[in-house]
C-alpha positions as CSV (number, residue, x, y, z in Angstrom):
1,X,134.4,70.2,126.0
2,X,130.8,70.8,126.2
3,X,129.6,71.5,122.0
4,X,125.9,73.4,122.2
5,X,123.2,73.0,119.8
6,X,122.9,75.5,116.6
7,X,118.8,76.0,116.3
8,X,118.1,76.6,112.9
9,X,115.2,78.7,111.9
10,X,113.1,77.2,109.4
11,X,112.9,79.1,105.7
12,X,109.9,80.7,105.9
13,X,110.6,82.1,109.5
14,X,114.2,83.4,108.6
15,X,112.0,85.2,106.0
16,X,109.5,86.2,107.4
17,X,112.0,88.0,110.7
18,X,114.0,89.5,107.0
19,X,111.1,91.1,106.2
20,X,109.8,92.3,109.7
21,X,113.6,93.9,109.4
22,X,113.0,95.5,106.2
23,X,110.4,96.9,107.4
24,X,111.6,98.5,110.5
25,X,114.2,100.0,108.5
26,X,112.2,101.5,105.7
27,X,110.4,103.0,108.8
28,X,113.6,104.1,110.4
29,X,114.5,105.4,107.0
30,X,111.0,107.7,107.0
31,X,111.1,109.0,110.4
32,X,114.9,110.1,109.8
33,X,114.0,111.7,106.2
34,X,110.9,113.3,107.9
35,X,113.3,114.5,111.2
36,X,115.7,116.2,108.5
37,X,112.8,117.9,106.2
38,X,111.0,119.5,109.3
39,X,112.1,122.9,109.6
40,X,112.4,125.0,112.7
41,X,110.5,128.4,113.1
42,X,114.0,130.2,112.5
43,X,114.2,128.6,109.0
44,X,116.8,125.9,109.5
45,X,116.5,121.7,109.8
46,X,115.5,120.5,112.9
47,X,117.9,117.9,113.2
48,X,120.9,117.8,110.2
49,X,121.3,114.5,107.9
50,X,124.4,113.1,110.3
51,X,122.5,113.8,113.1
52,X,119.7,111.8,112.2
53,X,121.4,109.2,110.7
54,X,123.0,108.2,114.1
55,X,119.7,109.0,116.3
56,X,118.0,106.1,113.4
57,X,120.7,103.8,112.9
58,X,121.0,104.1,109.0
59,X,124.2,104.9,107.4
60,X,124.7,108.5,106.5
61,X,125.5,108.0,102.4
62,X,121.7,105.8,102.6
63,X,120.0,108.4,104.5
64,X,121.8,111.0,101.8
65,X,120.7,109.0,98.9
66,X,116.8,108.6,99.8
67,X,116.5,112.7,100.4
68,X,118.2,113.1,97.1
69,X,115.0,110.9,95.4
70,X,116.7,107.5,95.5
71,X,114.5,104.6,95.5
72,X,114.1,101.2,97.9
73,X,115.8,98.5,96.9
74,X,112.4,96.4,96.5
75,X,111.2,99.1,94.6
76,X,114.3,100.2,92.7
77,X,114.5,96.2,91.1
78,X,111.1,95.3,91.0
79,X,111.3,94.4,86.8
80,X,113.8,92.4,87.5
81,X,111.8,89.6,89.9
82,X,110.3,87.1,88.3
83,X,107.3,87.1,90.4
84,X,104.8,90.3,91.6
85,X,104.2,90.6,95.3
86,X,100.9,89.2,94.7
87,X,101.9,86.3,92.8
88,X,104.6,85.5,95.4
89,X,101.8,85.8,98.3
90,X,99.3,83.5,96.3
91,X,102.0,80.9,95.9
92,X,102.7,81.0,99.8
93,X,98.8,80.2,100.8
């Protein structure tokens, strides 16, 4: 029985690809809000909130949630973290 290797990303690396993924879906979440607010010359959505939830890949209910004025997650809990942004960045460097 042949038994492979398990490569382990270092800390900073697995956080560093979490946040490149945040990022891409914040941007997903944006270019899916913007496809369902753009309306069509006849007066109606270019593309509906189910539609564009499938064409980004983010869940229908999030999608649902962020047109009706919730906020990110980061954003959302930011009094809660102990550090800001910048203080976390300063103690990176």
């Amino acid at each position: 029985m042949i038994v492979k290797a398990r490569t382990q990303m270092g800390r900073v690396k697995c956080r560093q690809e979490a946040a490149h993924n945040r990022a891409q879906r914040e941007d997903n979440i944006r270019k899916a809000i913007k496809a369902v607010q753009t309306i069509k010359k006849d007066g109606k959505p270019s593309m509906m909130i189910r539609d564009a939830s499938t064409v980004f890949g983010i869940p229908f209910l999030t999608l649902r949630g962020h047109l009706k004025g919730a906020k990110p997650h980061f954003l959302a809990h930011q009094a809660k973290q102990t550090l800001t942004r910048t203080d976390e960045e300063a103690a990176l460097r």
